[in-house]
C-alpha atoms as an extended CHARMM CRD file, in Angstrom:
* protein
*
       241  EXT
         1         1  UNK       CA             80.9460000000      116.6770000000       94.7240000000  PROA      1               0.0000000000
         2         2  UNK       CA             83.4810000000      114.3090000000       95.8190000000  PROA      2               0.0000000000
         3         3  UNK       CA             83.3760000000      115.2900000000       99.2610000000  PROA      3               0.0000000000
         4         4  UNK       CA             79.6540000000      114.6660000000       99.1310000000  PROA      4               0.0000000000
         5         5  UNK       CA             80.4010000000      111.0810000000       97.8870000000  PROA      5               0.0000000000
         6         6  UNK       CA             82.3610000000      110.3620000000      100.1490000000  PROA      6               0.0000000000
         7         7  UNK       CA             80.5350000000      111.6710000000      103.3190000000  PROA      7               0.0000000000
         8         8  UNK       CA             77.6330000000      108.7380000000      101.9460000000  PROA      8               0.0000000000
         9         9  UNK       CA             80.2060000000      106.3430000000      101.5960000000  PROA      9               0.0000000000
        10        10  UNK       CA             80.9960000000      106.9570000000      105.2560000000  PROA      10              0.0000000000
        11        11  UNK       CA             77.3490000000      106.9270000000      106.2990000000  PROA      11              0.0000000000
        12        12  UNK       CA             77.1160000000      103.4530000000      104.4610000000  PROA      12              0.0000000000
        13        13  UNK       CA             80.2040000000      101.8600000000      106.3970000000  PROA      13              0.0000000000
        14        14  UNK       CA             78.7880000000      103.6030000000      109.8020000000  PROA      14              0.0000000000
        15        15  UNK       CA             75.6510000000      101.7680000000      109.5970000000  PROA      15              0.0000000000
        16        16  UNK       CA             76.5230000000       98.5690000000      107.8860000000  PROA      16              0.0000000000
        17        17  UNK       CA             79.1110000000       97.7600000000      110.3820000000  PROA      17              0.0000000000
        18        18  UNK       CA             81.7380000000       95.7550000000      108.4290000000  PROA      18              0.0000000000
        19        19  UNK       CA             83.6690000000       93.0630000000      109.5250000000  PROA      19              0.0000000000
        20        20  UNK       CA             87.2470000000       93.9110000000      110.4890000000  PROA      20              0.0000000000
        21        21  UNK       CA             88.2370000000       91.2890000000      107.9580000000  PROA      21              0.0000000000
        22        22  UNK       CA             86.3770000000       93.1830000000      105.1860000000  PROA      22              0.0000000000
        23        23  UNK       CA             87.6630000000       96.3690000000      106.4100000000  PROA      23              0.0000000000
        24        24  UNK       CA             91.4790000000       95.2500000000      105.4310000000  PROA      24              0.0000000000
        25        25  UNK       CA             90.8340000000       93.9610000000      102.4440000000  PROA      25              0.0000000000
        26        26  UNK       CA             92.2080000000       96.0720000000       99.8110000000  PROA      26              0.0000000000
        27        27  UNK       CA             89.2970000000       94.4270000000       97.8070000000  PROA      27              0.0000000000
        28        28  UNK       CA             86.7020000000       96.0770000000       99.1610000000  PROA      28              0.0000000000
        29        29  UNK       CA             86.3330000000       99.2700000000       97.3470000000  PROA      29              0.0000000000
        30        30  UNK       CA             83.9210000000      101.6820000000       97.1840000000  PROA      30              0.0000000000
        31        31  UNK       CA             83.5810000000      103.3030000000       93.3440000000  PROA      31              0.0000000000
        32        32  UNK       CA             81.3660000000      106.1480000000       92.1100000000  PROA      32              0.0000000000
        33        33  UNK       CA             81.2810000000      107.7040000000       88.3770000000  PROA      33              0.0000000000
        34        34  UNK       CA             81.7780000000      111.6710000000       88.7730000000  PROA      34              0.0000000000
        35        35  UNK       CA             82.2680000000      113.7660000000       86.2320000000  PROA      35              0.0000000000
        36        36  UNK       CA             86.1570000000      114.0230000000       87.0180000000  PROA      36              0.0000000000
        37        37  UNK       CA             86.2900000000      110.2410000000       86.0980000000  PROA      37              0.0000000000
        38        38  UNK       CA             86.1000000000      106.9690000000       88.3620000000  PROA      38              0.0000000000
        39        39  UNK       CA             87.0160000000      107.6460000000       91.9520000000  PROA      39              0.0000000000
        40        40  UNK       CA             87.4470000000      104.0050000000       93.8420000000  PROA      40              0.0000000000
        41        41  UNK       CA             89.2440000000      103.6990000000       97.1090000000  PROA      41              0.0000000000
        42        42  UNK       CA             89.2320000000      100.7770000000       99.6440000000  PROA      42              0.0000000000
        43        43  UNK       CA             86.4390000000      101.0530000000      102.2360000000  PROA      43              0.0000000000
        44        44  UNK       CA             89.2380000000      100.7740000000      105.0440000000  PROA      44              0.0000000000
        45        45  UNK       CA             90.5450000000      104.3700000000      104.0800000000  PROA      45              0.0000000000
        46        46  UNK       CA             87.3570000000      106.0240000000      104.3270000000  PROA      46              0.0000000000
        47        47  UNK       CA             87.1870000000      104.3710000000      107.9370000000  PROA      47              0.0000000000
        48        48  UNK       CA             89.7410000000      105.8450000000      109.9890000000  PROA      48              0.0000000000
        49        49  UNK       CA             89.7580000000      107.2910000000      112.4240000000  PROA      49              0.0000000000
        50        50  UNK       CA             87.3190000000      104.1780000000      113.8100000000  PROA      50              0.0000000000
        51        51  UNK       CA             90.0660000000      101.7970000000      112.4810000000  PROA      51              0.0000000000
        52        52  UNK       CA             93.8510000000      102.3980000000      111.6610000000  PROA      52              0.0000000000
        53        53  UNK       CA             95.2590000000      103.6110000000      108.0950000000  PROA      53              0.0000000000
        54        54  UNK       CA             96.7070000000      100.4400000000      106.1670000000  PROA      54              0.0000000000
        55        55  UNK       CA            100.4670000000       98.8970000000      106.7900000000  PROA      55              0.0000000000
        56        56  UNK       CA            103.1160000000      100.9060000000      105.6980000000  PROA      56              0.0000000000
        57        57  UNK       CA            104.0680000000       98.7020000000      102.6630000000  PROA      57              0.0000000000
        58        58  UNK       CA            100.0170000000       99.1010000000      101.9000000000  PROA      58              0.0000000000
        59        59  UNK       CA            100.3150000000      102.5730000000      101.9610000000  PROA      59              0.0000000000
        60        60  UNK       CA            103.4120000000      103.0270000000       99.8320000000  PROA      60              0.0000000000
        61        61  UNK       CA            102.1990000000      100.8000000000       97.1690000000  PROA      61              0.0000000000
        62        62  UNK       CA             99.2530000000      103.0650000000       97.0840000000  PROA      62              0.0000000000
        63        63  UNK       CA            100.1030000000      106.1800000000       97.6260000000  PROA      63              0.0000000000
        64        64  UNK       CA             98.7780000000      108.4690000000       95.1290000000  PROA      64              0.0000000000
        65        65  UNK       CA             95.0710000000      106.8260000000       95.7230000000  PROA      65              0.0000000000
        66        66  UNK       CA             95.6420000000      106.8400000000      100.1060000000  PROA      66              0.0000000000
        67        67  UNK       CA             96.6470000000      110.3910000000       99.1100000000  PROA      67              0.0000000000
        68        68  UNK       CA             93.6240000000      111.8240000000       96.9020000000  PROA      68              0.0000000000
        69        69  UNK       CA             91.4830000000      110.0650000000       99.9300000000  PROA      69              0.0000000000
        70        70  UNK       CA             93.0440000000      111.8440000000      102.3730000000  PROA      70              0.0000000000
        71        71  UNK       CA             92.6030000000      115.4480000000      100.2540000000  PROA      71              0.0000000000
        72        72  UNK       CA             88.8840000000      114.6930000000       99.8540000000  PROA      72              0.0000000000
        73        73  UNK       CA             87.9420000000      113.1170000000      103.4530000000  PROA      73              0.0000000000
        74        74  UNK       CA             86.6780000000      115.3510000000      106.1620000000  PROA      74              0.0000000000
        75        75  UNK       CA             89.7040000000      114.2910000000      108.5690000000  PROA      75              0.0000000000
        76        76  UNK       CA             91.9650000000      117.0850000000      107.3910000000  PROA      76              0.0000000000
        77        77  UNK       CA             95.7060000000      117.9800000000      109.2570000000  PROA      77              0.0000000000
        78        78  UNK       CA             95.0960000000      121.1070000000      110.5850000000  PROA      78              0.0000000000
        79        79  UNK       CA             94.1130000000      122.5250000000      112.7810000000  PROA      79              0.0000000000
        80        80  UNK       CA             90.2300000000      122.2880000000      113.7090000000  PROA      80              0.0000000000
        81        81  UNK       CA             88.6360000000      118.8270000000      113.7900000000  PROA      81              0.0000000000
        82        82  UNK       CA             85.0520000000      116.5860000000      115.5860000000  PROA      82              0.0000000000
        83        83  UNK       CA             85.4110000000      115.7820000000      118.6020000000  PROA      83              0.0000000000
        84        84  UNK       CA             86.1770000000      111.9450000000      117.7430000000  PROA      84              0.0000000000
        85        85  UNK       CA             89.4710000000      112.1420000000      116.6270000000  PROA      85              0.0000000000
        86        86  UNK       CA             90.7590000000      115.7010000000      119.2860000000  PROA      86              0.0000000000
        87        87  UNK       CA             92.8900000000      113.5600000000      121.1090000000  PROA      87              0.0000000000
        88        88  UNK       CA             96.8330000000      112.4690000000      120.8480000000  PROA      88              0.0000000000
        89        89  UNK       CA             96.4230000000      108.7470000000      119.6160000000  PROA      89              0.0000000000
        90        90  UNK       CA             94.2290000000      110.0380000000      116.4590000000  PROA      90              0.0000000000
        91        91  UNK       CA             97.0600000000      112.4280000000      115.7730000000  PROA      91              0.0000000000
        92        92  UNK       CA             99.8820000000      109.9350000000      116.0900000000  PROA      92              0.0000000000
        93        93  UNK       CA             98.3760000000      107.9590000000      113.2920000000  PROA      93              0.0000000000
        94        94  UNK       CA             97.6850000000      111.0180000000      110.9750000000  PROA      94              0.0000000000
        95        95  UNK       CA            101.3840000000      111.3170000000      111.5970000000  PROA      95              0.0000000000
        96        96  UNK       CA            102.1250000000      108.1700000000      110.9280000000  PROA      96              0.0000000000
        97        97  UNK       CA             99.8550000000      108.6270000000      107.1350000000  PROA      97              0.0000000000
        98        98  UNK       CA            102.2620000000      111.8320000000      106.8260000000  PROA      98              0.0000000000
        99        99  UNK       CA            105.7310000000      110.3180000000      107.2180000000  PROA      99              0.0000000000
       100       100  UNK       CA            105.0560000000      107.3730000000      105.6040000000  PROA      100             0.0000000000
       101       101  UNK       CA            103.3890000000      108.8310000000      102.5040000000  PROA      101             0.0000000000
       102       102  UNK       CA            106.4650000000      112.1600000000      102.6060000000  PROA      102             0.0000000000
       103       103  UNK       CA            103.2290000000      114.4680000000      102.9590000000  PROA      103             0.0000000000
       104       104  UNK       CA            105.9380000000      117.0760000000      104.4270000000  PROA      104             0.0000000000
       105       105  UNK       CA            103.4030000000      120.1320000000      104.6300000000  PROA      105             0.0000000000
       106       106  UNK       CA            101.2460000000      117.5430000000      106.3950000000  PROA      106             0.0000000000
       107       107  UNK       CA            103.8820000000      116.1650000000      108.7200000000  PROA      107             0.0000000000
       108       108  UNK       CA            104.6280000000      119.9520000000      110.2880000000  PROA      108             0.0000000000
       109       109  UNK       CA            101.1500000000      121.4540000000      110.5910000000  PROA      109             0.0000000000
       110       110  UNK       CA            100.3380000000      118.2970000000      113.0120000000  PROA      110             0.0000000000
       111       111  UNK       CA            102.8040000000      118.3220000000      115.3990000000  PROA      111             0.0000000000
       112       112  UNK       CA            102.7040000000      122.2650000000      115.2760000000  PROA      112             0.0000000000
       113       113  UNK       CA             99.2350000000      121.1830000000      116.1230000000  PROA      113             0.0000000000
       114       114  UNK       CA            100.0610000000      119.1200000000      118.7770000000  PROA      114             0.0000000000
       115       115  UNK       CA            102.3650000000      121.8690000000      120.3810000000  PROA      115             0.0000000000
       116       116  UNK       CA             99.0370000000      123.5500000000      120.9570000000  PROA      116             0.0000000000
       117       117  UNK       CA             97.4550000000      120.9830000000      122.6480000000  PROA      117             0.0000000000
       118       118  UNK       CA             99.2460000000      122.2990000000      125.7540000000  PROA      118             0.0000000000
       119       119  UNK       CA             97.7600000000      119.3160000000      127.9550000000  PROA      119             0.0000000000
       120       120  UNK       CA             98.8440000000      116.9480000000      126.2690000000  PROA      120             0.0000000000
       121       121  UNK       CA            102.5400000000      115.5470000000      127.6700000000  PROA      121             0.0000000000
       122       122  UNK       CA            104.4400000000      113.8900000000      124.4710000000  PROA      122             0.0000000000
       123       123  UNK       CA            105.0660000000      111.0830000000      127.1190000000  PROA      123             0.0000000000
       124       124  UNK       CA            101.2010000000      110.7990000000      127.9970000000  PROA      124             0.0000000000
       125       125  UNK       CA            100.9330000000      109.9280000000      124.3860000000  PROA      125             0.0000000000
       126       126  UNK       CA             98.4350000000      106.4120000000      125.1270000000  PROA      126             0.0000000000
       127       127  UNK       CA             99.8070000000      103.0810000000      123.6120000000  PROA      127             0.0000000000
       128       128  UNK       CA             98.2050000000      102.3580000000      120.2530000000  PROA      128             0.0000000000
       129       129  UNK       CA             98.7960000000       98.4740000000      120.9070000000  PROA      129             0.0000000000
       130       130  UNK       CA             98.1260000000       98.1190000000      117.1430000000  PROA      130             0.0000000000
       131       131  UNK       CA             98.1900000000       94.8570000000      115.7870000000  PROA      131             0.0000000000
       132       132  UNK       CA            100.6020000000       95.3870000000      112.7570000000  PROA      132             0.0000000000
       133       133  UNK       CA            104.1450000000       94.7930000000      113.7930000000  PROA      133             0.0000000000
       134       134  UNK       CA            105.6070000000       97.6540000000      110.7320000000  PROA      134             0.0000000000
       135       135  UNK       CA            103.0710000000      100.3150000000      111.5520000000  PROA      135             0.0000000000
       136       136  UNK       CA            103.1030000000       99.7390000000      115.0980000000  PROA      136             0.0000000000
       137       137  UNK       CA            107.3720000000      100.3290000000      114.8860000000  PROA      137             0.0000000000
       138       138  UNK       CA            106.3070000000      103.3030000000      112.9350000000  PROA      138             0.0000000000
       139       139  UNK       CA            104.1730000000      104.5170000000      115.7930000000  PROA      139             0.0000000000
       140       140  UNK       CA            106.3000000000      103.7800000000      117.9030000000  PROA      140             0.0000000000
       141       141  UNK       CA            109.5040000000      106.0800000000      116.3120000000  PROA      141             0.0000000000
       142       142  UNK       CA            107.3020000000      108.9230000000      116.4520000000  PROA      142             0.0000000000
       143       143  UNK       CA            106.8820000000      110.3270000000      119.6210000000  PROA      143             0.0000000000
       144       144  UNK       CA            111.0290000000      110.8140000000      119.2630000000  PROA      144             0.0000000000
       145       145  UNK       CA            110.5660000000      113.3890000000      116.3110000000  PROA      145             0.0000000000
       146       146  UNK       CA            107.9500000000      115.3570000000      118.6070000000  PROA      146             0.0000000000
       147       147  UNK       CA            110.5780000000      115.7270000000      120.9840000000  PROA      147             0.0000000000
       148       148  UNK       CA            113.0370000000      116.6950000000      118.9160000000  PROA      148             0.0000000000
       149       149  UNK       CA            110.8430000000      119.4270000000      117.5340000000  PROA      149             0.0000000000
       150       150  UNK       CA            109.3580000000      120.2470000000      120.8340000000  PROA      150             0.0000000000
       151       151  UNK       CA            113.0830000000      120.5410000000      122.6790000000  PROA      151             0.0000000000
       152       152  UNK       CA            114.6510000000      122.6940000000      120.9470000000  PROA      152             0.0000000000
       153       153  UNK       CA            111.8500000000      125.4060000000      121.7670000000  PROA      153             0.0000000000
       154       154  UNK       CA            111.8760000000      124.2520000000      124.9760000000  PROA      154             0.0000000000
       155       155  UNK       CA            115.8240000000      124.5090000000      125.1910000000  PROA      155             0.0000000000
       156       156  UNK       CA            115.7370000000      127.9300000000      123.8080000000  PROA      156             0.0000000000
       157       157  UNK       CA            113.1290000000      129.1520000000      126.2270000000  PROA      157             0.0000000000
       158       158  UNK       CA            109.8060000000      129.0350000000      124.7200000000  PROA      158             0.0000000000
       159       159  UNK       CA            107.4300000000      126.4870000000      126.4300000000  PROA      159             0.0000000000
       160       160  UNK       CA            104.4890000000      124.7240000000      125.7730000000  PROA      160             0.0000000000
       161       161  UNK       CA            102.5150000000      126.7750000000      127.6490000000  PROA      161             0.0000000000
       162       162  UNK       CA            103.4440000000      129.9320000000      125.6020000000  PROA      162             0.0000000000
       163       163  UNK       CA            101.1450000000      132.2950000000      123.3670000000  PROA      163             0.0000000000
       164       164  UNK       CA            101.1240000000      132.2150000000      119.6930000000  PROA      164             0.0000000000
       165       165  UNK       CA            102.5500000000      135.4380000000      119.8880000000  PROA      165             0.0000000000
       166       166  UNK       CA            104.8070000000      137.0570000000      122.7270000000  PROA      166             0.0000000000
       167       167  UNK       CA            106.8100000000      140.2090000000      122.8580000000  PROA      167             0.0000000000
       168       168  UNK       CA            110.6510000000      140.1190000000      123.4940000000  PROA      168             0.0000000000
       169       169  UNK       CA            110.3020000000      141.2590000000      127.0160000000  PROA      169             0.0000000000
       170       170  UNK       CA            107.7710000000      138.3190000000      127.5350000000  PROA      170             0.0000000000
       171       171  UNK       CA            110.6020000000      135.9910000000      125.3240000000  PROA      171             0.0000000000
       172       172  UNK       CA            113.0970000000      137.2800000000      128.3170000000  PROA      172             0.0000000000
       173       173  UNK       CA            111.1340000000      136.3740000000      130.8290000000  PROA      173             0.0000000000
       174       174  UNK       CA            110.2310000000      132.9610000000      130.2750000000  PROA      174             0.0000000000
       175       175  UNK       CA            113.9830000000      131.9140000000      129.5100000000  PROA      175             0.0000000000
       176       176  UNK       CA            114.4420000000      132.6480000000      133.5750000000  PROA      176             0.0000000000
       177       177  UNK       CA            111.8880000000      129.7930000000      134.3560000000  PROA      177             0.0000000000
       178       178  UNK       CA            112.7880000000      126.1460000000      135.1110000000  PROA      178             0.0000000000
       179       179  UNK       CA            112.4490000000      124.1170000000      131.2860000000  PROA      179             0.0000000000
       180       180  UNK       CA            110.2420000000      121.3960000000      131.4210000000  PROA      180             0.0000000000
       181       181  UNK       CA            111.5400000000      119.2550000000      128.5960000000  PROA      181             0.0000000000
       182       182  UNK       CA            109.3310000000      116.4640000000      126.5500000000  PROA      182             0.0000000000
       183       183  UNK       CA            109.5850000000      112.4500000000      127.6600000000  PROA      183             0.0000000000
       184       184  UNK       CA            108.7080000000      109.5210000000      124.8380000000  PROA      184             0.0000000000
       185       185  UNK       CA            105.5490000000      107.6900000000      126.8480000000  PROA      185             0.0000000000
       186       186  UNK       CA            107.6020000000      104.2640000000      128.0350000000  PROA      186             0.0000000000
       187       187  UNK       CA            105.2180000000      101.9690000000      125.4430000000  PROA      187             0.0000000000
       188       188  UNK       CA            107.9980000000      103.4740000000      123.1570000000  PROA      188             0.0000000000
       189       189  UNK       CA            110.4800000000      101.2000000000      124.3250000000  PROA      189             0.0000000000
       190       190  UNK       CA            108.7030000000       97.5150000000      124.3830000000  PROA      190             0.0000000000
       191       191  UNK       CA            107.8020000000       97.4140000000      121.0460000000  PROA      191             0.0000000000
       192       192  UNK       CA            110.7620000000       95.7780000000      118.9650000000  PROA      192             0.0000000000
       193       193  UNK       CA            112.6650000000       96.2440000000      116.2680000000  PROA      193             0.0000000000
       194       194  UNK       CA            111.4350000000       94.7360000000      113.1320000000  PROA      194             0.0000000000
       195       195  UNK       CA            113.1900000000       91.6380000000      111.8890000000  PROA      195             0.0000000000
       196       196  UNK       CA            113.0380000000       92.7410000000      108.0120000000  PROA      196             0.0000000000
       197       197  UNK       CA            114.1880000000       96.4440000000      107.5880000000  PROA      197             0.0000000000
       198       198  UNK       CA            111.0200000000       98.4730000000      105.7690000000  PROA      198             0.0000000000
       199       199  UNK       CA            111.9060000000      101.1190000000      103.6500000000  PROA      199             0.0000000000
       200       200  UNK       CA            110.2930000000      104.2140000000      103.0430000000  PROA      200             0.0000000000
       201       201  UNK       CA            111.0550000000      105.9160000000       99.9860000000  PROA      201             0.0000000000
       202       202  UNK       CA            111.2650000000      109.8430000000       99.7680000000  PROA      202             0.0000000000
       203       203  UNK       CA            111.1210000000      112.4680000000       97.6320000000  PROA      203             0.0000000000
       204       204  UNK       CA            114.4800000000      113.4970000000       95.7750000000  PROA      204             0.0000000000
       205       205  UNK       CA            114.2340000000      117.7860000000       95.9650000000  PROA      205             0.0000000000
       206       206  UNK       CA            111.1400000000      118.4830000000       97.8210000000  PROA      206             0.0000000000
       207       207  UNK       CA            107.9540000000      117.4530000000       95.9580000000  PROA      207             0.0000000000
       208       208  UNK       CA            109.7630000000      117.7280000000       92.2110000000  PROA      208             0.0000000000
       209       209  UNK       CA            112.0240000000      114.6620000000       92.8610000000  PROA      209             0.0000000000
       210       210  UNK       CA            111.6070000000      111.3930000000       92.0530000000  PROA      210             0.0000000000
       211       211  UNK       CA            111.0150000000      108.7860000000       94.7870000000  PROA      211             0.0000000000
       212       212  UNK       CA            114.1780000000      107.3760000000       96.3700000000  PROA      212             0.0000000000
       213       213  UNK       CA            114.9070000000      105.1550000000       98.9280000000  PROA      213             0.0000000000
       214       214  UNK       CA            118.1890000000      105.0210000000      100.8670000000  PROA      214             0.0000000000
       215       215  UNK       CA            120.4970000000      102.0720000000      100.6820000000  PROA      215             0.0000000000
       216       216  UNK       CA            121.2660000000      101.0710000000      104.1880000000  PROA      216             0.0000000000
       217       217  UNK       CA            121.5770000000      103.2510000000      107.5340000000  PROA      217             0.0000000000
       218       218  UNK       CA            125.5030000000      104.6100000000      106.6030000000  PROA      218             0.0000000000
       219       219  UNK       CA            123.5520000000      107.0400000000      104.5150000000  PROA      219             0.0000000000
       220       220  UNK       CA            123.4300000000      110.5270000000      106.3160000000  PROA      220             0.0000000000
       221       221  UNK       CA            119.9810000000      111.4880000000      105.5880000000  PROA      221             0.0000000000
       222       222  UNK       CA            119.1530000000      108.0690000000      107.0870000000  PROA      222             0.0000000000
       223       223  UNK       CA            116.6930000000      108.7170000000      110.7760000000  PROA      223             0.0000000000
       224       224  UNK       CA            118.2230000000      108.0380000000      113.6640000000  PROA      224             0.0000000000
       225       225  UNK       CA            114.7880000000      107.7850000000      115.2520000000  PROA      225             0.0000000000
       226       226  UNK       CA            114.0310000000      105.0690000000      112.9250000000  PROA      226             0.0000000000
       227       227  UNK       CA            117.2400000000      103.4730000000      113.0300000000  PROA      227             0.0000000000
       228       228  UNK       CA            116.3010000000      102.0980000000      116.1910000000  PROA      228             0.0000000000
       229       229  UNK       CA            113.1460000000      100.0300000000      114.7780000000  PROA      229             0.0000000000
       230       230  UNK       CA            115.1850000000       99.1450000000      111.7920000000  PROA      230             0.0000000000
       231       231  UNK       CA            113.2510000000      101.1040000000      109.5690000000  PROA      231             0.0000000000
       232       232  UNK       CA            115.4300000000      102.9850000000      107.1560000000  PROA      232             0.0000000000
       233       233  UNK       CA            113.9180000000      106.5890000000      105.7870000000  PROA      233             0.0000000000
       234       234  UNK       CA            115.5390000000      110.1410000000      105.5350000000  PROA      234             0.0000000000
       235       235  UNK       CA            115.5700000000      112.3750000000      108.4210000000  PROA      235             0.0000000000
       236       236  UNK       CA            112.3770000000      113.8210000000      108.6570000000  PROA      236             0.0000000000
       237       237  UNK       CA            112.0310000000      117.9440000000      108.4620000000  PROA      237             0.0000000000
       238       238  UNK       CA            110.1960000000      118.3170000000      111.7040000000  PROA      238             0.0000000000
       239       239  UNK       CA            110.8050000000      122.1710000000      112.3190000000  PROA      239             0.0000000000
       240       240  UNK       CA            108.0940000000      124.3550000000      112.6720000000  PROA      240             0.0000000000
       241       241  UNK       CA            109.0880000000      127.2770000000      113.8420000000  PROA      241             0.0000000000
């Protein structure tokens, strides 16, 4: 029923055309009475991928709401989506809702996702140019992790380009060819660090904890991806296989 709501909701926003202004408001909301209870979310959420998710901060203060929209809308992690959103910048900013919001699960499935999408190059990854300084740093810390994820297959012989499942004679094989190892796309680099550190808690214990936020970048769980936007957050578990 929900999902039903919310497919209107997005039919309503398609055809009205709101302003960008109204989009970012978080008081625009869109409520409905179901028989679960009230279900109310900003109109912005229901938007993307035709606009970005909210600011990090936004999406922290929010995140149980941003959370039970992103169960219920249509746009979900993995692995088989419309057309609009099959391409590498939609899937940096679903990555960007998973990190920020410590939707783990979430996190994984995409960039084992993206490791499918054998033609497209980590470094080919297109500049989001987004107009919020935080999530742009965000954005711009994540093509890093994909590397790191993506490298150490790489490194131990198992490309890109490699079936979902091989035998060890095929395994052998392709450690003998020349390793073709993942680049961050140069965009990376020009966008700056931000001037106040942003903080994004975590979960203490896996998804049992309580939310906890690191002190300063001494901290060993501390990213060093995100160390170099000045955005403090635990090291991310980016590991698929």
């Amino acid at each position: 029923m929900i999902r039903e709501i919310l497919r209107r909701f997005r039919h309503w926003l398609l055809n009205t055309r709101p302003s960008a202004a109204r989009l970012y408001s978080n008081d625009q909301h869109l409520s409905h009475k179901t028989p679960e209870g009230n279900f109310s979310v900003p109109a912005a959420w229901l938007e993307y991928p035709r606009s970005p998710p909210p600011p990090p901060r936004v999406l922290i203060a929010n995140r149980e709401a941003y959370g039970a929209a992103m169960d219920q809308r249509d746009q979900t992690s993995h692995p088989i989506r419309p057309q609009i959103e099959n391409s590498p910048l939609f899937a940096l900013y679903r990555l960007y809702e998973a990190i920020v919001l410590d939707r783990n699960i979430d996190m994984r499935n995409e960039i084992e996702w993206f490791w499918r999408q054998r033609d497209w190059p980590v470094k080919d990854i297109p500049d989001p140019k987004d107009s919020d300084p935080e999530r742009y740093a965000v954005l711009a810390c994540i093509p890093s992790l994909i590397n790191q994820a993506y490298n150490r297959l790489i490194g131990l012989g198992l490309p890109r380009e490699a079936p979902a499942l091989i035998t060890n004679d095929q395994l052998e094989e392709m450690k003998q060819k020349p390793k073709i190892f993942e680049q961050s796309p140069e965009w990376v680099t020009d966008v700056p660090p931000l001037v106040n550190m942003l903080k994004i808690p975590q979960r203490a214990h896996g998804y049992t904890g309580p939310w906890e936020t690191l002190d300063d970048f001494d901290d060993v769980r501390a990213s060093t991806a995100f160390k170099e936007k000045n955005i403090l957050i635990w090291e991310p578990h980016i590991y698929f296989v």
